[in-house]
FIKOLZA-1660 file (N, C-alpha, C; in steps of 0.1 Angstrom, whole numbers, plus 5000, padded with zeros to 4 digits):
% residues 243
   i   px   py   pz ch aa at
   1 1476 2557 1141  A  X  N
   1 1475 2545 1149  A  X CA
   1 1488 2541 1155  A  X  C
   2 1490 2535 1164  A  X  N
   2 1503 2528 1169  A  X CA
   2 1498 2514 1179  A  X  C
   3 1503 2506 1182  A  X  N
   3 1505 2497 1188  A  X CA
   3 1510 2498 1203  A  X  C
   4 1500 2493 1212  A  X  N
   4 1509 2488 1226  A  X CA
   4 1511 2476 1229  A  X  C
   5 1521 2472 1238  A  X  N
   5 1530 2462 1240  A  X CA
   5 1521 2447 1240  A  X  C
   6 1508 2451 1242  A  X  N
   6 1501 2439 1242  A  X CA
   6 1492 2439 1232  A  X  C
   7 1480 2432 1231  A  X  N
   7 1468 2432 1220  A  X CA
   7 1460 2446 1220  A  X  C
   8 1471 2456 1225  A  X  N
   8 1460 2473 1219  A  X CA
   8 1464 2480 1213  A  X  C
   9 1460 2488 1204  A  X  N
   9 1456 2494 1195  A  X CA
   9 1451 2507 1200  A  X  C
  10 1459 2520 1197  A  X  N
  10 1452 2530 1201  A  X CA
  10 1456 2543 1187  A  X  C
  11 1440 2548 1187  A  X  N
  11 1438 2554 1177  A  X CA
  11 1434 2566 1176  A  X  C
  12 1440 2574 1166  A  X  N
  12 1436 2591 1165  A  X CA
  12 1423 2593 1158  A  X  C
  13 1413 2594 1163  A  X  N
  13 1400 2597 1155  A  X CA
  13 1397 2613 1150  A  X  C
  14 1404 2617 1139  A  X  N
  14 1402 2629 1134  A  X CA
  14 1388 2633 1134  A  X  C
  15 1380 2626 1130  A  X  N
  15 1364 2629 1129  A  X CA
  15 1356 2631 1147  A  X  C
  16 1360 2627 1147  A  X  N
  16 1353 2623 1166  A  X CA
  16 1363 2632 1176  A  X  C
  17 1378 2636 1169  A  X  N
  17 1383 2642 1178  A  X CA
  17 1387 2640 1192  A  X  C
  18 1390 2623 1192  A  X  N
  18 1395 2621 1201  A  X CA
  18 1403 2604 1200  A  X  C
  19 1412 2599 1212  A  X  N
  19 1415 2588 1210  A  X CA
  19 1410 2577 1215  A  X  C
  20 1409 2565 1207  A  X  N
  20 1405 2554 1214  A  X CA
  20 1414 2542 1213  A  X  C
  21 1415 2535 1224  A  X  N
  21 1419 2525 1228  A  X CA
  21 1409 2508 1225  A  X  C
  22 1417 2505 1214  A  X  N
  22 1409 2495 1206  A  X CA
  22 1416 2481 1214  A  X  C
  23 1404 2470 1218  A  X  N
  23 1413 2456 1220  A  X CA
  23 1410 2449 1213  A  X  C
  24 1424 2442 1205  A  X  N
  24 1423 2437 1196  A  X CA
  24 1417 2423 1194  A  X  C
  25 1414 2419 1205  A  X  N
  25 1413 2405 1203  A  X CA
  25 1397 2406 1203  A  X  C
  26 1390 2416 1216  A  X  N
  26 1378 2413 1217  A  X CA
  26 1372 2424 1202  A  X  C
  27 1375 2431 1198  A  X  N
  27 1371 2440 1187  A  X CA
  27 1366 2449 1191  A  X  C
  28 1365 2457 1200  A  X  N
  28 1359 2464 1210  A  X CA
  28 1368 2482 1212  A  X  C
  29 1355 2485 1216  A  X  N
  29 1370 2502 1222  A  X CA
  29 1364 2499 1237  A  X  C
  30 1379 2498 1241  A  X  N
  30 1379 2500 1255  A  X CA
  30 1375 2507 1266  A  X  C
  31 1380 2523 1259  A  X  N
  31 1381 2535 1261  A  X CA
  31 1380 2545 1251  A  X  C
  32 1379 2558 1257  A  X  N
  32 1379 2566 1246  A  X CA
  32 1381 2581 1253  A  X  C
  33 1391 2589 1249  A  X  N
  33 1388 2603 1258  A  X CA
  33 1387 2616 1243  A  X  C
  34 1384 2624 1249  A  X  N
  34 1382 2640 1240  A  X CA
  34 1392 2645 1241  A  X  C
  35 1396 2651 1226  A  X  N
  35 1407 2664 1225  A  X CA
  35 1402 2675 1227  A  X  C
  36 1414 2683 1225  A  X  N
  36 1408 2698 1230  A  X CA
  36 1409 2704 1211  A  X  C
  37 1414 2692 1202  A  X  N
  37 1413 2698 1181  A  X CA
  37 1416 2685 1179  A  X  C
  38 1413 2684 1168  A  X  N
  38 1412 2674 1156  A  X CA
  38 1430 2666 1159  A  X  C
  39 1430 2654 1161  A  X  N
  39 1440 2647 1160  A  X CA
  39 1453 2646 1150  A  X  C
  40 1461 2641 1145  A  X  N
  40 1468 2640 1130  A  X CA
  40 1475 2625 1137  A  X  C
  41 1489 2629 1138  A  X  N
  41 1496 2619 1141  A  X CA
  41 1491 2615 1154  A  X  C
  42 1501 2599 1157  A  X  N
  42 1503 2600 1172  A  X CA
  42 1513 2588 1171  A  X  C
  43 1518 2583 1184  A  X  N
  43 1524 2572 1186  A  X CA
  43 1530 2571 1200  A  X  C
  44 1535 2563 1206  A  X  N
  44 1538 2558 1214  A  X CA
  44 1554 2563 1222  A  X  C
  45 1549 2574 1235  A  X  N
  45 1562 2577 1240  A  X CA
  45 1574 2563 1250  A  X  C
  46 1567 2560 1258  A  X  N
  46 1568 2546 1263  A  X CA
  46 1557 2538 1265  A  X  C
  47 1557 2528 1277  A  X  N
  47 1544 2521 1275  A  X CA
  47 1534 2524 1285  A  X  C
  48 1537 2534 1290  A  X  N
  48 1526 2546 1295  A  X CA
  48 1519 2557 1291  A  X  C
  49 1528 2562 1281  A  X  N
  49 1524 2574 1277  A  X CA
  49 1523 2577 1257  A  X  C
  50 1515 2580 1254  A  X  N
  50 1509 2583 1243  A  X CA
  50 1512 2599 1238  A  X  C
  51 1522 2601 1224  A  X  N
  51 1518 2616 1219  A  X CA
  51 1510 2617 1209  A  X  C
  52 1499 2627 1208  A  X  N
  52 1492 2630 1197  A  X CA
  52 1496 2646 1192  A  X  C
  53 1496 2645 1181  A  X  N
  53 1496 2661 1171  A  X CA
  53 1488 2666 1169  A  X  C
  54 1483 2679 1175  A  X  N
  54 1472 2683 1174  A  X CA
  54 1478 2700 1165  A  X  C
  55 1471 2695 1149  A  X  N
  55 1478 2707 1145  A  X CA
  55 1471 2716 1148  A  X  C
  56 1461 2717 1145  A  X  N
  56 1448 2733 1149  A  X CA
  56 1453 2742 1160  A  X  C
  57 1464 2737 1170  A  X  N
  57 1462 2743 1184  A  X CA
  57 1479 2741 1182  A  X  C
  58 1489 2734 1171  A  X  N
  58 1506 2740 1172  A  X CA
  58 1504 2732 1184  A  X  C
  59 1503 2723 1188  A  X  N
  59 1505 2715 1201  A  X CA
  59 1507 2697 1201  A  X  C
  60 1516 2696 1211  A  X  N
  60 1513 2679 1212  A  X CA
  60 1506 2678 1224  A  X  C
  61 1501 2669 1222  A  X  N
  61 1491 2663 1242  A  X CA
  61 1497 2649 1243  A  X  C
  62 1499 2647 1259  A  X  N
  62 1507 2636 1263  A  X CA
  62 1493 2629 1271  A  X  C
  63 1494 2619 1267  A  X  N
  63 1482 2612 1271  A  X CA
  63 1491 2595 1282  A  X  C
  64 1482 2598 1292  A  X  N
  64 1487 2589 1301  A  X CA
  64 1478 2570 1299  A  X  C
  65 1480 2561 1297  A  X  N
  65 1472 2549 1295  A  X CA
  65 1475 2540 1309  A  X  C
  66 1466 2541 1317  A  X  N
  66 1461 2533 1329  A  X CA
  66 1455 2525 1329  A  X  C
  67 1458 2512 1327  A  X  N
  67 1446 2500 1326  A  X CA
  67 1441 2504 1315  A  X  C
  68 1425 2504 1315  A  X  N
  68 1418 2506 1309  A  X CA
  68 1412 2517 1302  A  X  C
  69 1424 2529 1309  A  X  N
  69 1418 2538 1310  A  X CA
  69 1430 2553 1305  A  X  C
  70 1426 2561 1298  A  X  N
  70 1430 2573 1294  A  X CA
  70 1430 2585 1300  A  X  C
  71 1438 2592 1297  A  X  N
  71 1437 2606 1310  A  X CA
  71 1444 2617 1299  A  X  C
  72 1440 2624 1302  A  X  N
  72 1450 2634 1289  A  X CA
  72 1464 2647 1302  A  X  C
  73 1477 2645 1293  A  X  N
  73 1486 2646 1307  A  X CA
  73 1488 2664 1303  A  X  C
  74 1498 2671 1300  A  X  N
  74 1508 2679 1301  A  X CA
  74 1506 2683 1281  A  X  C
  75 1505 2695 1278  A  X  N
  75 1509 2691 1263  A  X CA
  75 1523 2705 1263  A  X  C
  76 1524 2700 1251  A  X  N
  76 1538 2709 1245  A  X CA
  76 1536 2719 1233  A  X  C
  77 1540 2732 1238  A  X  N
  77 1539 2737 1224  A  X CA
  77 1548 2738 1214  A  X  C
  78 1541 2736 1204  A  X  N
  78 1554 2732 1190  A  X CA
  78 1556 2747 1180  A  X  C
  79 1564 2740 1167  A  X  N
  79 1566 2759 1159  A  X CA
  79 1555 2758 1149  A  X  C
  80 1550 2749 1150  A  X  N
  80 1545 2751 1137  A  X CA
  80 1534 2741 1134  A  X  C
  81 1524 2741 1122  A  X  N
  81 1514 2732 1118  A  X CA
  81 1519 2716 1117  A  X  C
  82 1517 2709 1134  A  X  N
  82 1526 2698 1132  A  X CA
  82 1516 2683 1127  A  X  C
  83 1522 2675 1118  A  X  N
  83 1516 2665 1111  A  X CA
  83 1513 2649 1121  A  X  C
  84 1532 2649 1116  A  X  N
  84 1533 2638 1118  A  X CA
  84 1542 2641 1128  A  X  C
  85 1544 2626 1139  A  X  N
  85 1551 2624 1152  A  X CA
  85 1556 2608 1152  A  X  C
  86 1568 2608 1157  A  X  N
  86 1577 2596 1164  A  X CA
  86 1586 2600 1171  A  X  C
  87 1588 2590 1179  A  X  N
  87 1601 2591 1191  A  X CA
  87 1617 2584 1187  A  X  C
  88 1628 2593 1193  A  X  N
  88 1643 2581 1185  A  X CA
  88 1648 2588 1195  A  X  C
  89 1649 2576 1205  A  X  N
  89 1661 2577 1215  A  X CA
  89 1660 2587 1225  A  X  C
  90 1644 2589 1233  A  X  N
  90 1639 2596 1239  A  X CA
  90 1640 2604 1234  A  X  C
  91 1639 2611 1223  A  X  N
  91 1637 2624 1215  A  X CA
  91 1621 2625 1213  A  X  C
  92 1616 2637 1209  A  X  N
  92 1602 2633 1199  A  X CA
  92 1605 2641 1182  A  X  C
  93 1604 2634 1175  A  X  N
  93 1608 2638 1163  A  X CA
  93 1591 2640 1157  A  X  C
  94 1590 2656 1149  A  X  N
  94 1578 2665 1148  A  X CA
  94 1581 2663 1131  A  X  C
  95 1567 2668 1119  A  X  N
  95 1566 2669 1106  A  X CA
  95 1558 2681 1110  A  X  C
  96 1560 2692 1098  A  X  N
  96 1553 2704 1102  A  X CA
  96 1550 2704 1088  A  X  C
  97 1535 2708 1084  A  X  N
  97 1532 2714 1074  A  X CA
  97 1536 2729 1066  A  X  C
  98 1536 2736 1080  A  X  N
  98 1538 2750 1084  A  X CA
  98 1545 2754 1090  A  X  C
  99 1558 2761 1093  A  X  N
  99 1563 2761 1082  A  X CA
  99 1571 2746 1083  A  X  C
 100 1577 2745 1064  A  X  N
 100 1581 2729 1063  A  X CA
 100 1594 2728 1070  A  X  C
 101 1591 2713 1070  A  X  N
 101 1604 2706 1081  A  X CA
 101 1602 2701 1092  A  X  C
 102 1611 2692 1092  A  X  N
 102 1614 2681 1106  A  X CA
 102 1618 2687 1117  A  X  C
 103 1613 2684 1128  A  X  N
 103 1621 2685 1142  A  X CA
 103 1626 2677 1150  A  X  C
 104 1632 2673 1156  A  X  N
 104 1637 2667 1170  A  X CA
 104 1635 2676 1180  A  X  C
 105 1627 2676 1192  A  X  N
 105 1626 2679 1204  A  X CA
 105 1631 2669 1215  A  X  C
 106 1634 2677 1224  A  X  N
 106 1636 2667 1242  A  X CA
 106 1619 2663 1242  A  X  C
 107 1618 2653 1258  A  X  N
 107 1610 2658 1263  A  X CA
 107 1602 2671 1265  A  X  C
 108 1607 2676 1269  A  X  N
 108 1605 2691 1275  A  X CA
 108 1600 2700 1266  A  X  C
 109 1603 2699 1252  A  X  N
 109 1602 2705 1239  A  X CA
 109 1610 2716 1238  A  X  C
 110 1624 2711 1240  A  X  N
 110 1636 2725 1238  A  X CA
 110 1641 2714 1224  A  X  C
 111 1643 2725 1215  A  X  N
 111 1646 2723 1202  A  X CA
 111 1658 2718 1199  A  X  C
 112 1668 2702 1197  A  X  N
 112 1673 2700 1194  A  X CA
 112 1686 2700 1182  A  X  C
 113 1675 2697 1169  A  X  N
 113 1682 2700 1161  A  X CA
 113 1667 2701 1145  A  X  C
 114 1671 2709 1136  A  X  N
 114 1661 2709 1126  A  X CA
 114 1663 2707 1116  A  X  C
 115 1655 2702 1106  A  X  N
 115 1661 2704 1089  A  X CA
 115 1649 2710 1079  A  X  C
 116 1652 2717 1068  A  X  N
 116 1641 2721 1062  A  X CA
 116 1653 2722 1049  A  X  C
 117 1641 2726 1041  A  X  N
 117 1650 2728 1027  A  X CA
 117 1657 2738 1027  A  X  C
 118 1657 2747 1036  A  X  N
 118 1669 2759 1037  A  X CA
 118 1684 2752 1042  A  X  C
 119 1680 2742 1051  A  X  N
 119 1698 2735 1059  A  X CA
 119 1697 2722 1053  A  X  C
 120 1687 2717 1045  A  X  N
 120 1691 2707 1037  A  X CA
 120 1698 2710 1020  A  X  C
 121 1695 2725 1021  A  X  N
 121 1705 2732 1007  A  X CA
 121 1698 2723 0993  A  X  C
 122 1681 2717 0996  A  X  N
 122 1680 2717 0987  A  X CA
 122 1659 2710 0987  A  X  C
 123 1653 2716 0977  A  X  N
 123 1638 2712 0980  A  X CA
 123 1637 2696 0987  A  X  C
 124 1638 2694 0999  A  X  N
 124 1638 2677 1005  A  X CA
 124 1621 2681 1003  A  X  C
 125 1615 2689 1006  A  X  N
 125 1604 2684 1015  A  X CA
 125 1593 2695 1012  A  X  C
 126 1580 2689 1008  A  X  N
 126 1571 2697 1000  A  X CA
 126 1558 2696 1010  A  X  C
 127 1559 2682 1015  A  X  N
 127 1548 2684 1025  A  X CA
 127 1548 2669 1030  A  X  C
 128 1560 2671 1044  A  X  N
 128 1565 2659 1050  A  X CA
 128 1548 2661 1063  A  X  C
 129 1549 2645 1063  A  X  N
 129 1534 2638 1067  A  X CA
 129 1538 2626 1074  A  X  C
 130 1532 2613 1074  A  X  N
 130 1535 2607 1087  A  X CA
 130 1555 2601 1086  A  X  C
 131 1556 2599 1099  A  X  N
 131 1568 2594 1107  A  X CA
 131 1566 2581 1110  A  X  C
 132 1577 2578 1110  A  X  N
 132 1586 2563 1116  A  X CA
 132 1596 2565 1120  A  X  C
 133 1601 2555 1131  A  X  N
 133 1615 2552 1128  A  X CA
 133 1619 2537 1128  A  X  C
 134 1632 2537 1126  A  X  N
 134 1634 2518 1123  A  X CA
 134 1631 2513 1134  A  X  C
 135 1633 2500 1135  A  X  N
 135 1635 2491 1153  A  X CA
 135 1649 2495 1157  A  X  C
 136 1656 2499 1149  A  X  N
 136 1670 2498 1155  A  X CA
 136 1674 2510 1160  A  X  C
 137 1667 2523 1156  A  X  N
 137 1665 2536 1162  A  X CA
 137 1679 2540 1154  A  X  C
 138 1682 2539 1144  A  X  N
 138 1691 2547 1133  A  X CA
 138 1684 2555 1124  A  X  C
 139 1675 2551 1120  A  X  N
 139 1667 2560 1111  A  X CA
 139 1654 2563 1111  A  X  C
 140 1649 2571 1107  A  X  N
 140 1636 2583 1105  A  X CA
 140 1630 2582 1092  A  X  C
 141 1622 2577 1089  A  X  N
 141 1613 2577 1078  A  X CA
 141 1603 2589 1078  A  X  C
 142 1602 2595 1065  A  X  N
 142 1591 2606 1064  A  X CA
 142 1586 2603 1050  A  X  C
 143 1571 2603 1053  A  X  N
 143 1563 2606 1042  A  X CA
 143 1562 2618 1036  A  X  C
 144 1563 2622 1022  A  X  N
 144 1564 2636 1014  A  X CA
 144 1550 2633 1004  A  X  C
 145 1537 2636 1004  A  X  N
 145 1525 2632 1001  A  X CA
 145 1525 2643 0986  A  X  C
 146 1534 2653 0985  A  X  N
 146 1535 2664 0970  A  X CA
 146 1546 2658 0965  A  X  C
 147 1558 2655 0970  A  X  N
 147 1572 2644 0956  A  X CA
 147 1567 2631 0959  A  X  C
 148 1556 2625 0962  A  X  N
 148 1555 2611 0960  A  X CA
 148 1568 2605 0967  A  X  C
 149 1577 2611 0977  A  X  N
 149 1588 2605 0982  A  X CA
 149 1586 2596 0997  A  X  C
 150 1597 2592 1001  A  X  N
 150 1601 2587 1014  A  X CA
 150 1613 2593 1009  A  X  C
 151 1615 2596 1022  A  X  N
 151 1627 2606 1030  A  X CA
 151 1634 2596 1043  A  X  C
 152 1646 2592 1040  A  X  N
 152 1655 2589 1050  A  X CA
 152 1665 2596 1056  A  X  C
 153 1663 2598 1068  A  X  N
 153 1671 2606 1079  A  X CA
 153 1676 2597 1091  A  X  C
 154 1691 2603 1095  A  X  N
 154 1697 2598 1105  A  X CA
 154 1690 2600 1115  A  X  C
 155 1698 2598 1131  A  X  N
 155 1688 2598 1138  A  X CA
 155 1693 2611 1143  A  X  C
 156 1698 2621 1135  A  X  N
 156 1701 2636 1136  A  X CA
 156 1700 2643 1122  A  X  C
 157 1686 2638 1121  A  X  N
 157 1681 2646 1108  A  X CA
 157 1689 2651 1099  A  X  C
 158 1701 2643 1098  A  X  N
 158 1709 2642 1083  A  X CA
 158 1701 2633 1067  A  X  C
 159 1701 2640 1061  A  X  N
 159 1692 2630 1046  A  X CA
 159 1703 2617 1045  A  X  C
 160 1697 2608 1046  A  X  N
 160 1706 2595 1038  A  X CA
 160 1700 2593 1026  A  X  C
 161 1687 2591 1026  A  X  N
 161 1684 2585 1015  A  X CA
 161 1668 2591 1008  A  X  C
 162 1665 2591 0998  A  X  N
 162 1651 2595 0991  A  X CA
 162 1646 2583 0984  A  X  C
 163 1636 2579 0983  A  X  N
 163 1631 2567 0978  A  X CA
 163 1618 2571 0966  A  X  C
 164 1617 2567 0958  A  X  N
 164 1601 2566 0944  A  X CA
 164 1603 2555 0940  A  X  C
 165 1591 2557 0935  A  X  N
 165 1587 2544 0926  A  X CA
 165 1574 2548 0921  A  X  C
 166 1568 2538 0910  A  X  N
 166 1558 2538 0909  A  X CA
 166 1545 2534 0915  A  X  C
 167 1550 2522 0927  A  X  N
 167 1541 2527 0933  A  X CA
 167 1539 2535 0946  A  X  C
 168 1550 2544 0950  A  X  N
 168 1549 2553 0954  A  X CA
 168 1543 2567 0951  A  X  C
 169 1526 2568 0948  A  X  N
 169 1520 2580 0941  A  X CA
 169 1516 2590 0952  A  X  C
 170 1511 2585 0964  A  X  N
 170 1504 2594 0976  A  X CA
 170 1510 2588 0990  A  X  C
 171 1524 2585 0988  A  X  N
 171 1523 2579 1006  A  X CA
 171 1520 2588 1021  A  X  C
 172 1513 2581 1023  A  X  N
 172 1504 2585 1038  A  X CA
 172 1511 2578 1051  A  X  C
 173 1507 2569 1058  A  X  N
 173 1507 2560 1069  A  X CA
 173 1522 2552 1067  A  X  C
 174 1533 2550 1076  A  X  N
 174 1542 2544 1073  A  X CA
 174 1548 2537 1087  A  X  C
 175 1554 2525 1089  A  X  N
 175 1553 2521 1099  A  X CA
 175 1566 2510 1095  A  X  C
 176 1573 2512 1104  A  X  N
 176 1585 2500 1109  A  X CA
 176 1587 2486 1109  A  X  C
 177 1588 2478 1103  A  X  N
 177 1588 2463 1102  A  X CA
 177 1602 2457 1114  A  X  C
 178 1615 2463 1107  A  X  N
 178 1625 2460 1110  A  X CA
 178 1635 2469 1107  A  X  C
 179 1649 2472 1111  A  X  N
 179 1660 2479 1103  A  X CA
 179 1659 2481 1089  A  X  C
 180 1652 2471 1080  A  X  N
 180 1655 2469 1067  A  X CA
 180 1641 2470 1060  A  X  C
 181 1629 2468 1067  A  X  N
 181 1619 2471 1061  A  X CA
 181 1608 2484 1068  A  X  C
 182 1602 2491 1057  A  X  N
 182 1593 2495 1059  A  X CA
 182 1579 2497 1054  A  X  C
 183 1568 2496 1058  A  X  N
 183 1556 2497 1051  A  X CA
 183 1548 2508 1047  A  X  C
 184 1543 2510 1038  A  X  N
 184 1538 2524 1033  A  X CA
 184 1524 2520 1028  A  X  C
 185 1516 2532 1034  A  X  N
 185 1502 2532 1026  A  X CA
 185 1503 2538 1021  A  X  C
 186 1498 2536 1005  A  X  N
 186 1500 2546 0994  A  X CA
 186 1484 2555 0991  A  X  C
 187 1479 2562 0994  A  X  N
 187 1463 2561 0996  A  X CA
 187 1462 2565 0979  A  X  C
 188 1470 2566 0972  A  X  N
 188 1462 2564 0951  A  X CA
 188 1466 2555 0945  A  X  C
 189 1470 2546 0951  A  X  N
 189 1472 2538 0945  A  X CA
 189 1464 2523 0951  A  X  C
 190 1458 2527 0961  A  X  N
 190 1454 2518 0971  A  X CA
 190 1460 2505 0976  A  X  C
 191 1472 2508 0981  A  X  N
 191 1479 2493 0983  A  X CA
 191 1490 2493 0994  A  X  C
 192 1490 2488 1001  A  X  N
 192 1501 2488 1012  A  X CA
 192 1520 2485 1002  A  X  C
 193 1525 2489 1008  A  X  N
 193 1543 2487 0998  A  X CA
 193 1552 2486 1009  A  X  C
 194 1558 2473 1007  A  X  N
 194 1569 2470 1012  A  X CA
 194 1585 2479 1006  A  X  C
 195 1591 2486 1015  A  X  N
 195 1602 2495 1010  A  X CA
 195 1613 2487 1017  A  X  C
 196 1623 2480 1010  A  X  N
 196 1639 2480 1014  A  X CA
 196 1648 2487 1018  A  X  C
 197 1651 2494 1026  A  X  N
 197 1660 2509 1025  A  X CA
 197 1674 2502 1016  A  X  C
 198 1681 2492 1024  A  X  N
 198 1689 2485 1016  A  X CA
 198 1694 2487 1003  A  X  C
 199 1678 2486 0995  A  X  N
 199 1681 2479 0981  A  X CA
 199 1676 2495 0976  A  X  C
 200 1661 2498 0983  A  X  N
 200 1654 2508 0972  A  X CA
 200 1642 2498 0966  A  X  C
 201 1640 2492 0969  A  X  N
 201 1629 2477 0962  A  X CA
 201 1618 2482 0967  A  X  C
 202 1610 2481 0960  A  X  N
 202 1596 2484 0964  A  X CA
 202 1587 2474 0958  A  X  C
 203 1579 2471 0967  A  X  N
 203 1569 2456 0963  A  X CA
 203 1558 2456 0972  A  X  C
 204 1544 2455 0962  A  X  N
 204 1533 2458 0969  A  X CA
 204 1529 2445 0975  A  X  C
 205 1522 2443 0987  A  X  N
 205 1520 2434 0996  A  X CA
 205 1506 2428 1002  A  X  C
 206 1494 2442 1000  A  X  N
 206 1484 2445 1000  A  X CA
 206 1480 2453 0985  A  X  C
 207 1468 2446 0979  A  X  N
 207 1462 2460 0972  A  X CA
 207 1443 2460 0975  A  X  C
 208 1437 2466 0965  A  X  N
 208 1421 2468 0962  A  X CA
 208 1415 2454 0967  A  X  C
 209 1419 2448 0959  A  X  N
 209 1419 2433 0962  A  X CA
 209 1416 2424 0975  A  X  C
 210 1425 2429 0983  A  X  N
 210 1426 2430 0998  A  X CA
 210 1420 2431 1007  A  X  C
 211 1411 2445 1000  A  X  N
 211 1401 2453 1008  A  X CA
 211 1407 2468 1013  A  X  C
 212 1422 2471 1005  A  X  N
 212 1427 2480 1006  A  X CA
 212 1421 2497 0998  A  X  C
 213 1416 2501 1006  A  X  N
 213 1406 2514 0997  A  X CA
 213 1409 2530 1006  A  X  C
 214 1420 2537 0997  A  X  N
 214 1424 2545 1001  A  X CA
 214 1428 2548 1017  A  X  C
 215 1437 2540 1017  A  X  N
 215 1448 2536 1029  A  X CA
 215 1452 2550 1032  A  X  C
 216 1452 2558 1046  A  X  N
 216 1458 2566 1056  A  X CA
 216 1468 2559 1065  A  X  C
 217 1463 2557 1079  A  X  N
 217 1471 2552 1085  A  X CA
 217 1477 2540 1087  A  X  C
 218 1486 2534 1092  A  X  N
 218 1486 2521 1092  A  X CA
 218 1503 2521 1110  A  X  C
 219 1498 2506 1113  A  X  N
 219 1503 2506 1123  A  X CA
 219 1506 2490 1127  A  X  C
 220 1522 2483 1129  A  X  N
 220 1525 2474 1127  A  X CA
 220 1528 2463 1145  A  X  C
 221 1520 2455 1147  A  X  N
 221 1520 2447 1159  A  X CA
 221 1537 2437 1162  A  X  C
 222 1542 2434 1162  A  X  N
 222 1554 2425 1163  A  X CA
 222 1548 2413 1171  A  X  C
 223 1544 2415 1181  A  X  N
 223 1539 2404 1193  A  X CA
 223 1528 2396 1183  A  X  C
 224 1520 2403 1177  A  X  N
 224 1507 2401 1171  A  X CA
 224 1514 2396 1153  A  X  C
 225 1524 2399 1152  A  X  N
 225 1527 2399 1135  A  X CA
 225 1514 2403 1129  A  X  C
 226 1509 2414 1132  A  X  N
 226 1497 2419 1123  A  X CA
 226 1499 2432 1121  A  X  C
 227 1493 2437 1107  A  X  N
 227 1495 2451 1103  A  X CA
 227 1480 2454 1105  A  X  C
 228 1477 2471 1110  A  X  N
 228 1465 2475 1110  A  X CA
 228 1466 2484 1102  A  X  C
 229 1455 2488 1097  A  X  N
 229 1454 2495 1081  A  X CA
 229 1439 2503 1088  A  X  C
 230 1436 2518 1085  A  X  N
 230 1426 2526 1085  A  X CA
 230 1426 2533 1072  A  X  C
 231 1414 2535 1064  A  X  N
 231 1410 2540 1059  A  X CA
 231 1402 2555 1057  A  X  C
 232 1403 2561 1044  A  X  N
 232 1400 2577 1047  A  X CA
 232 1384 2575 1049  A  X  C
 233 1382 2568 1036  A  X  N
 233 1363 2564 1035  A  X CA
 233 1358 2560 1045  A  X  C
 234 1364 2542 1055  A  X  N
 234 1357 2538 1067  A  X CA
 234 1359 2543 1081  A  X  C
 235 1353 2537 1086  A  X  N
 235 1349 2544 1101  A  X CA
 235 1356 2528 1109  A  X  C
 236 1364 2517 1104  A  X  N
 236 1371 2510 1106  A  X CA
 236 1382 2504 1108  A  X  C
 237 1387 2500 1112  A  X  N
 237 1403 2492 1114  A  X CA
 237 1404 2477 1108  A  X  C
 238 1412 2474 1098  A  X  N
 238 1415 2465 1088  A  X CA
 238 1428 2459 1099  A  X  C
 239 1425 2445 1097  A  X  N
 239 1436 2435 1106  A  X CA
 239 1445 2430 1095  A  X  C
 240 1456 2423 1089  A  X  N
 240 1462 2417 1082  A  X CA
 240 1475 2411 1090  A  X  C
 241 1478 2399 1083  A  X  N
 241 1490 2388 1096  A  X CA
 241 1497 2393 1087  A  X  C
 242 1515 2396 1089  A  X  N
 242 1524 2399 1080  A  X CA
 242 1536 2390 1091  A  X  C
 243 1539 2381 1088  A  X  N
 243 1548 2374 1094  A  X CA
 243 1561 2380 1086  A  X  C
% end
């Protein structure tokens, strides 16, 4: 899921295989178009254009948002079984299942710079999954769903930092608050977790309780101060205010 500039909501429907464009106010899908394979990541190139990860096909699809309306633009071929996707500084930063490791691409998809555990000189990454990056466009968050980690990277896929905890058991879905915070869906533990890069603090925010039931994606509004939360089990989108 990712957020646009106003009350929408646009969403990778792995099951349906395609995206839709949710408004948030009316509860409604707007829109909706067909992939050409099963969705994974996606997120927001500017406030026109939409990438989605389409691993089945090693491709991303650039999707154009017109009014009301979706178009599917230009895609890019990538190296590998790609997961997760974010953008830092007109870059597009790629998670590959296959083979492991991060990318940075141009536009264009010429290969900027990479890291894997071979040039990171050490196991970082067992099976990096969704992306972020801060508001401030310094750092890269990656989900590692086999070390229970978050992975902090420069915005030249240098490691700064590795993050655990206990309640870091499965993180999935992870999304940008501010320079200093980030949110994580943990899908075993069922609970949304607030991460400090700062400190290393971790502190759950949402759980079961909540209506939190094995959390996937999640996707944070700033205009709206609301977090959206999707689930593996529902065929739904969960609203929550996070001031």
């Amino acid at each position: 899921m990712t957020c646009l500039s106003d009350n929408r909501l646009l969403v990778a429907d792995h099951l349906e295989r395609s995206v839709k464009l949710i408004d948030t106010t009316s509860r409604t899908v707007a829109c909706s178009t067909l992939l050409s394979a099963d969705p994974c990541g996606i997120c927001m190139y500017d406030d026109g254009t939409a990438l989605v990860a389409l691993p089945m096909k090693n491709l991303i699809q650039f999707i154009k948002i017109d009014g009301k309306t979706l178009k599917l633009d230009k895609t890019l071929r990538v190296s590998g079984y790609i997961q997760g996707i974010t953008t830092c500084r007109e870059n597009i930063v790629v998670s590959y299942a296959d083979p492991l490791g991060v990318e940075m691409l141009s536009r264009t998809g010429s290969l900027e710079v990479r890291i894997d555990n071979t040039t990171a000189g050490r196991e970082a990454f067992r099976s990096p999954w969704y992306l972020t990056t801060s508001t401030d466009q310094q750092s890269i968050y990656v989900s590692d769903w086999i070390t229970h980690m978050i992975i902090r990277l420069d915005n030249r896929l240098q490691i700064l930092q590795t993050f655990s905890d206990d309640l870091l058991r499965l993180p999935a879905g992870i999304t940008a608050i501010s320079y200093d915070e980030i949110l994580v869906a943990d899908h075993d533990s069922n609970a949304i977790v607030s991460l400090q890069p700062s400190t290393g603090a971790c502190k759950k925010l949402l759980g079961k309780e909540d209506g939190i039931d094995y959390p996937r994606a999640i996707a944070y509004s700033p205009t709206q101060k609301t977090l959206y939360v999707s689930s593996m089990y529902r065929s739904s989108v969960q609203a929550y205010k996070h001031e």
